[in-house]
N, CA, C and O atoms as a DFTB+ gen file, in Angstrom:
372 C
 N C O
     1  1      10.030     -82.603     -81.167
     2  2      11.482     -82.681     -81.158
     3  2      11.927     -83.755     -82.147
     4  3      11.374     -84.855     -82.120
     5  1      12.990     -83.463     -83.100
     6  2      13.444     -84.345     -83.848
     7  2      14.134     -85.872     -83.415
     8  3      14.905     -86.029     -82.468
     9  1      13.962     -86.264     -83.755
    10  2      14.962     -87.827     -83.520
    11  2      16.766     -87.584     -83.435
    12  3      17.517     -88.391     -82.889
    13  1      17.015     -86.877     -83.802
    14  2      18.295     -86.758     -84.424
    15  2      18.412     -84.954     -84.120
    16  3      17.492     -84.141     -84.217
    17  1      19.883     -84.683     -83.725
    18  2      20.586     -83.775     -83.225
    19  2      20.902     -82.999     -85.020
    20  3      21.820     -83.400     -85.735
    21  1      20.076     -82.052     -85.372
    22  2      20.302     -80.974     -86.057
    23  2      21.978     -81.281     -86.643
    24  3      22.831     -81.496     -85.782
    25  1      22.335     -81.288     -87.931
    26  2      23.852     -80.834     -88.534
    27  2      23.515     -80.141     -89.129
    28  3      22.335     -79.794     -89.080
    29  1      24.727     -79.402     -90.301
    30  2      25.036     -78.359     -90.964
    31  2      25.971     -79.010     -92.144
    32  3      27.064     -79.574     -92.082
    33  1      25.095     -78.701     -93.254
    34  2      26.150     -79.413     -94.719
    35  2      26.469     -77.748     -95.283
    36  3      25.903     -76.669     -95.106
    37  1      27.744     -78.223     -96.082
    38  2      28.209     -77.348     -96.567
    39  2      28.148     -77.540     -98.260
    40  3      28.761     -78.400     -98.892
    41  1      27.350     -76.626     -98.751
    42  2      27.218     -76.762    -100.056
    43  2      27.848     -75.527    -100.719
    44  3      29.072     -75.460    -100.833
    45  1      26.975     -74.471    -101.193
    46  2      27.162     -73.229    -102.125
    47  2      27.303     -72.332    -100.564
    48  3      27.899     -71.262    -100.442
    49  1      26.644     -73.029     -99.537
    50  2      26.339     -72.086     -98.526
    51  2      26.328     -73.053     -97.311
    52  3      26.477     -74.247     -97.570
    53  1      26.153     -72.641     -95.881
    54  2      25.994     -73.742     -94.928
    55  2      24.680     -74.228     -94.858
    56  3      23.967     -73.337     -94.395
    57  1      24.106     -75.142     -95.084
    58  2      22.531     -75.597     -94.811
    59  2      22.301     -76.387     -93.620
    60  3      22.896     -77.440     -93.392
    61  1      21.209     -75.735     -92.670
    62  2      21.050     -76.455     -91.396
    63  2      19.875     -77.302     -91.797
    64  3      18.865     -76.888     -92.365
    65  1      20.251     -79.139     -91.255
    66  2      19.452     -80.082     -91.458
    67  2      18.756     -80.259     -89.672
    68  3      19.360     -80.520     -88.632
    69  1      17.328     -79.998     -89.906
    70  2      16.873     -80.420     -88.316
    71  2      15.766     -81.120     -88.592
    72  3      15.155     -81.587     -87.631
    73  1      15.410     -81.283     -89.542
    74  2      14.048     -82.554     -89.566
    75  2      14.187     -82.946     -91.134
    76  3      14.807     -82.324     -91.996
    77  1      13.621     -83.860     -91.238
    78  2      13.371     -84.941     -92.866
    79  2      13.385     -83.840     -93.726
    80  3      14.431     -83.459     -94.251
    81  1      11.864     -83.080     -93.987
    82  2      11.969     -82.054     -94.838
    83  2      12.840     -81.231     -95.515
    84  3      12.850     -80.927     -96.708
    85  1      14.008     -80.709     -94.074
    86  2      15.362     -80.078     -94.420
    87  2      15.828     -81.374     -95.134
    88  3      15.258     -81.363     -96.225
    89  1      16.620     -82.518     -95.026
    90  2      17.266     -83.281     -95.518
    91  2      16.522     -83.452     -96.800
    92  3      17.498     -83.325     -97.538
    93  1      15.688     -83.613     -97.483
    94  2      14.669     -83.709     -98.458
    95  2      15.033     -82.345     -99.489
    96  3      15.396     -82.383    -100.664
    97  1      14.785     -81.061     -98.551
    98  2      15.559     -80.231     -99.700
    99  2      16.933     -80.026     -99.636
   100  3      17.352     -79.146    -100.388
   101  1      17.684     -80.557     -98.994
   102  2      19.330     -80.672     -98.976
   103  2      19.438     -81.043     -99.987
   104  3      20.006     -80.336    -100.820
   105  1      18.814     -82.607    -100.408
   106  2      19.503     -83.560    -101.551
   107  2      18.751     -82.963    -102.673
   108  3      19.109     -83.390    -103.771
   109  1      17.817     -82.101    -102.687
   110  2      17.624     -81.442    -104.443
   111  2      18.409     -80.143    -104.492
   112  3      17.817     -79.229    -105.067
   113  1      19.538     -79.883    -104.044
   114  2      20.722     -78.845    -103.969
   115  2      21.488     -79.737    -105.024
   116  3      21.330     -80.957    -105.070
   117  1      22.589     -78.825    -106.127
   118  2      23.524     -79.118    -106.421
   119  2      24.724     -80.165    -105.327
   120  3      25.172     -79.553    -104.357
   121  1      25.113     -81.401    -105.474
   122  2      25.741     -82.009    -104.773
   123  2      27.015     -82.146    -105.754
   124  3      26.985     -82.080    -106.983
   125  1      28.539     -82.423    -104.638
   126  2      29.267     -82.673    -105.765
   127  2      29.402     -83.880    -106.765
   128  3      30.003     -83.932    -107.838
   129  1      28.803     -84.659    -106.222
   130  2      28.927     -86.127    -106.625
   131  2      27.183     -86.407    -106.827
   132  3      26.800     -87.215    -105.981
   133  1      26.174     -85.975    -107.654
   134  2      25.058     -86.281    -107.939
   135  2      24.463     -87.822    -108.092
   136  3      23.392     -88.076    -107.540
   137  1      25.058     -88.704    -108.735
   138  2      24.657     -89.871    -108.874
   139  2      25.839     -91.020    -108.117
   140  3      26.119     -92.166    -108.468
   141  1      26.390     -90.174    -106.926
   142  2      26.881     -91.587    -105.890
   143  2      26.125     -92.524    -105.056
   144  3      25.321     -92.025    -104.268
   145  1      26.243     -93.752    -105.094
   146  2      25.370     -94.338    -104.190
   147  2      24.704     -93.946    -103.021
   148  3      23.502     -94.114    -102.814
   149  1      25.484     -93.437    -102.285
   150  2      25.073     -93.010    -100.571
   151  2      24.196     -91.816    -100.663
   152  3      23.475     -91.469     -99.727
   153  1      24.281     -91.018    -102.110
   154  2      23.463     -90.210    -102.232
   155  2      21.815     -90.365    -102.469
   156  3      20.840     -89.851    -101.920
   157  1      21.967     -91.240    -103.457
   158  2      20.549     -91.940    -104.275
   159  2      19.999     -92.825    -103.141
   160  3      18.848     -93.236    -103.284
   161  1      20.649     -93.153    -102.085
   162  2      20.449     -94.236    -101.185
   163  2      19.525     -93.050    -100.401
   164  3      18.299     -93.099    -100.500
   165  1      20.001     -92.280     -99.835
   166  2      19.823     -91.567     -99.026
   167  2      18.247     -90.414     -99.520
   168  3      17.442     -89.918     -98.732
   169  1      18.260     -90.329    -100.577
   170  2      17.090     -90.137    -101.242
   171  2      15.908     -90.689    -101.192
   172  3      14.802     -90.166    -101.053
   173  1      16.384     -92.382    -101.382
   174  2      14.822     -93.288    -101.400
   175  2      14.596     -93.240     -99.661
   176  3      13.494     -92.985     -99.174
   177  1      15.768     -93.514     -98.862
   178  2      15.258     -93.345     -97.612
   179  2      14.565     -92.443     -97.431
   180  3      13.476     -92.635     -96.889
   181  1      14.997     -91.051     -97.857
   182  2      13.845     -89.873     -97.283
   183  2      12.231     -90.226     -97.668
   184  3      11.225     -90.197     -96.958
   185  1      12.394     -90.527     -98.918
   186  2      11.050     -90.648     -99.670
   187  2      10.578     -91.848     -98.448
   188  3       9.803     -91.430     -97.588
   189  1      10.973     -93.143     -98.364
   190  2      10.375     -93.797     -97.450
   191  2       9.756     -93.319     -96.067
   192  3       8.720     -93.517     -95.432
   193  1      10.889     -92.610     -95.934
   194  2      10.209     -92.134     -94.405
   195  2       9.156     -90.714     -94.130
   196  3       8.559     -90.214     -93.177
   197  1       9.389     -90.385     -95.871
   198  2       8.060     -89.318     -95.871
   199  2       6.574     -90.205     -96.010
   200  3       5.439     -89.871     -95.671
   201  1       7.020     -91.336     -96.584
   202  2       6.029     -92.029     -96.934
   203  2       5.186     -93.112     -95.407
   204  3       4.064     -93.462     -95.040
   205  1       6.599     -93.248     -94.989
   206  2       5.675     -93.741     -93.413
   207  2       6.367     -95.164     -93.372
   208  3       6.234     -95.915     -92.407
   209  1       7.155     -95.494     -94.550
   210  2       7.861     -96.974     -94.318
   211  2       8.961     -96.958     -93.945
   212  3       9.657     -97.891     -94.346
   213  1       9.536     -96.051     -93.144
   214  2      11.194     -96.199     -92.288
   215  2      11.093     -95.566     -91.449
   216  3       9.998     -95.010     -91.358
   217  1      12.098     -95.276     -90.394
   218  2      11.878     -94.614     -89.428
   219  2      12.755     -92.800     -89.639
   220  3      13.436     -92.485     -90.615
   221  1      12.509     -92.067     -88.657
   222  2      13.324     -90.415     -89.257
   223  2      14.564     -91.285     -89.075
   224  3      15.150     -91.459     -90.143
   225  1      15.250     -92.005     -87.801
   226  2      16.298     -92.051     -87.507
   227  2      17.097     -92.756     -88.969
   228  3      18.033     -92.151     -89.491
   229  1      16.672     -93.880     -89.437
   230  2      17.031     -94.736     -90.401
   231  2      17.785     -93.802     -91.466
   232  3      18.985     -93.779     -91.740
   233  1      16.400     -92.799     -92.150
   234  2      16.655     -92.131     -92.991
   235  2      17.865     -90.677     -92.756
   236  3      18.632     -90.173     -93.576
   237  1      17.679     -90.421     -91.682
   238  2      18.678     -88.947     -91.424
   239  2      20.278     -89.797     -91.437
   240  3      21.247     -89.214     -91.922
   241  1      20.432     -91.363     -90.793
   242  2      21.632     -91.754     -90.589
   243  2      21.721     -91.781     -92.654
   244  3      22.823     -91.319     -92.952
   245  1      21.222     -92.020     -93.461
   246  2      21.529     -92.544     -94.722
   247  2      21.798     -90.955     -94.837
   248  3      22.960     -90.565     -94.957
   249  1      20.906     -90.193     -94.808
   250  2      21.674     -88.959     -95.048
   251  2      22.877     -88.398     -94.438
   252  3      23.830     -87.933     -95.063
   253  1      22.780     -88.465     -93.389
   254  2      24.656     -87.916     -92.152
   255  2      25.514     -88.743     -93.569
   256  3      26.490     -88.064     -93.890
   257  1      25.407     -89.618     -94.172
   258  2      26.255     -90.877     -94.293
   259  2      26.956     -90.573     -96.233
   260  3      27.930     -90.869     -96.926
   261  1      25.882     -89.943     -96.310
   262  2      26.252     -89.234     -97.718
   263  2      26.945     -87.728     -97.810
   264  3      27.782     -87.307     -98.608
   265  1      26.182     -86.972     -96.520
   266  2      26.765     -86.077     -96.742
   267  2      28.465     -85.959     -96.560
   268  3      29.295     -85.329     -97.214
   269  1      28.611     -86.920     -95.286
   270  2      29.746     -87.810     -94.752
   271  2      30.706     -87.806     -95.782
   272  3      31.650     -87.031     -95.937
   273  1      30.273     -88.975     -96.617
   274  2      31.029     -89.581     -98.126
   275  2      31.501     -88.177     -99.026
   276  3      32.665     -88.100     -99.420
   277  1      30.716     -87.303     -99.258
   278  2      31.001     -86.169    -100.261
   279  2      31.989     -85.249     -99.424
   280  3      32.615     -84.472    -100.145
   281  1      32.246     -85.166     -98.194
   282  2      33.161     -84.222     -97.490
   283  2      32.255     -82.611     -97.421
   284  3      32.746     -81.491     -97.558
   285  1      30.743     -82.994     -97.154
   286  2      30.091     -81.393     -96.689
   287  2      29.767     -81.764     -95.188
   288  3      28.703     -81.224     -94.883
   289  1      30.281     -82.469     -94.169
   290  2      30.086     -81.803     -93.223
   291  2      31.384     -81.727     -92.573
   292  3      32.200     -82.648     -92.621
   293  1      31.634     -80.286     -91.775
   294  2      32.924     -80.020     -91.025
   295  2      32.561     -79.222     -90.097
   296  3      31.658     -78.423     -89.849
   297  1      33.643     -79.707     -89.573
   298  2      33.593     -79.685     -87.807
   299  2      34.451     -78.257     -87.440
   300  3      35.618     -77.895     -87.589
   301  1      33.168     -77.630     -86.858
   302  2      33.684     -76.164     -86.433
   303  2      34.783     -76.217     -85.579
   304  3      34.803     -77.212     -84.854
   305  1      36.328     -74.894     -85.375
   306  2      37.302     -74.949     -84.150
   307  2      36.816     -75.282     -83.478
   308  3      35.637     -75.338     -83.828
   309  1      37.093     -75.926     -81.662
   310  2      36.492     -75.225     -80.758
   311  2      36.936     -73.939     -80.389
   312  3      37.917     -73.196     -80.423
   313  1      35.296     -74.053     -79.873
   314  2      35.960     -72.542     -78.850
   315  2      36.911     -72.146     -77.702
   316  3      37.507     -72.888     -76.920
   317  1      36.912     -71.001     -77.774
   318  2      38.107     -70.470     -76.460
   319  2      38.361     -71.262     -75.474
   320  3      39.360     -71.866     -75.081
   321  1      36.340     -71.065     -74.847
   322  2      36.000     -71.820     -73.649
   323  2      35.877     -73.355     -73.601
   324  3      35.905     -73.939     -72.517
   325  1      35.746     -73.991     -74.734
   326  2      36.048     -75.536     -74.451
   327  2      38.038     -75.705     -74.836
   328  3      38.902     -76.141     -74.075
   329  1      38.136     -75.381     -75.708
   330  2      39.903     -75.390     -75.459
   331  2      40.010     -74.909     -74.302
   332  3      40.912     -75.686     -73.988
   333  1      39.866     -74.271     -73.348
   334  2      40.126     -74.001     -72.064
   335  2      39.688     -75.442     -71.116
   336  3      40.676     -76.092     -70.774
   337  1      38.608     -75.894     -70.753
   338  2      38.391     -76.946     -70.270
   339  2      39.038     -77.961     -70.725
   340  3      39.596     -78.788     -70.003
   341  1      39.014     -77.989     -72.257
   342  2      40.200     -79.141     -72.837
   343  2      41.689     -79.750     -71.190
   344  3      42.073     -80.642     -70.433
   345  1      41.931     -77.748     -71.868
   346  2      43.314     -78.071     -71.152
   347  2      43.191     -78.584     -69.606
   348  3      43.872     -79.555     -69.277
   349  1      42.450     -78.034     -68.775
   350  2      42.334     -78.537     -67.409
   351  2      41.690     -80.036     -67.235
   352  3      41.790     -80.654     -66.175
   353  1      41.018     -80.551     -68.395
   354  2      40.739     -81.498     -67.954
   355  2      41.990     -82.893     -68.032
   356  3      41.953     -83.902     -67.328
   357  1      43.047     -82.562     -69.107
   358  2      44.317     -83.036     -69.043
   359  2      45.571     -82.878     -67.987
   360  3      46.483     -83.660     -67.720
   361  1      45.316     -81.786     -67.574
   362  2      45.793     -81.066     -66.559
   363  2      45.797     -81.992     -64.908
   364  3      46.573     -82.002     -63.952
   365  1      44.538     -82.674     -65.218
   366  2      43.473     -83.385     -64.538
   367  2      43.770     -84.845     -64.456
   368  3      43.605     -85.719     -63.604
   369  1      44.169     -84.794     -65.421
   370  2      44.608     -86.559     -65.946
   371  2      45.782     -87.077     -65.485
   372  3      46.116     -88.221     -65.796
């Protein structure tokens, strides 16, 4: 099991990140911003933690953190059924 809860970047297409490897070929994808810090940052982290000197968590947060910065990850509607609980739980309040 991964360290870190699986996301989804949005590039040419949606790409699901669930372990280092995925994040590793995320960042050799066309990015919009190729040489931003949080990107290149987020790079040597992977390499470190393929290498055994960081931890997954360290490196996946440098990645969340770039993909973050460039505006590829977004947050699906909710659904029917949680807008439904939404409302009762205010309802509630």
């Amino acid at each position: 099991m991964p360290a870190f809860i699986p996301i989804t970047i949005y590039l040419d297409r949606p790409i699901l990140v669930a372990s280092i490897p995925d994040a590793a070929k995320a960042l050799q994808q066309p990015w919009p911003f190729m040489d931003k810090p949080s990107r290149l940052e987020a790079i040597r982290m992977i390499e470190e933690c393929l290498a055994g000197h960081c931890t997954q968590q360290a490196a996946f947060d440098a990645f969340r953190t770039a993909a973050s910065e460039q505006g590829l990850l977004k947050r699906k509607p909710p659904s029917e059924g949680l807008r439904q609980f939404d409302g009762v739980a205010e309802d509630l309040m």
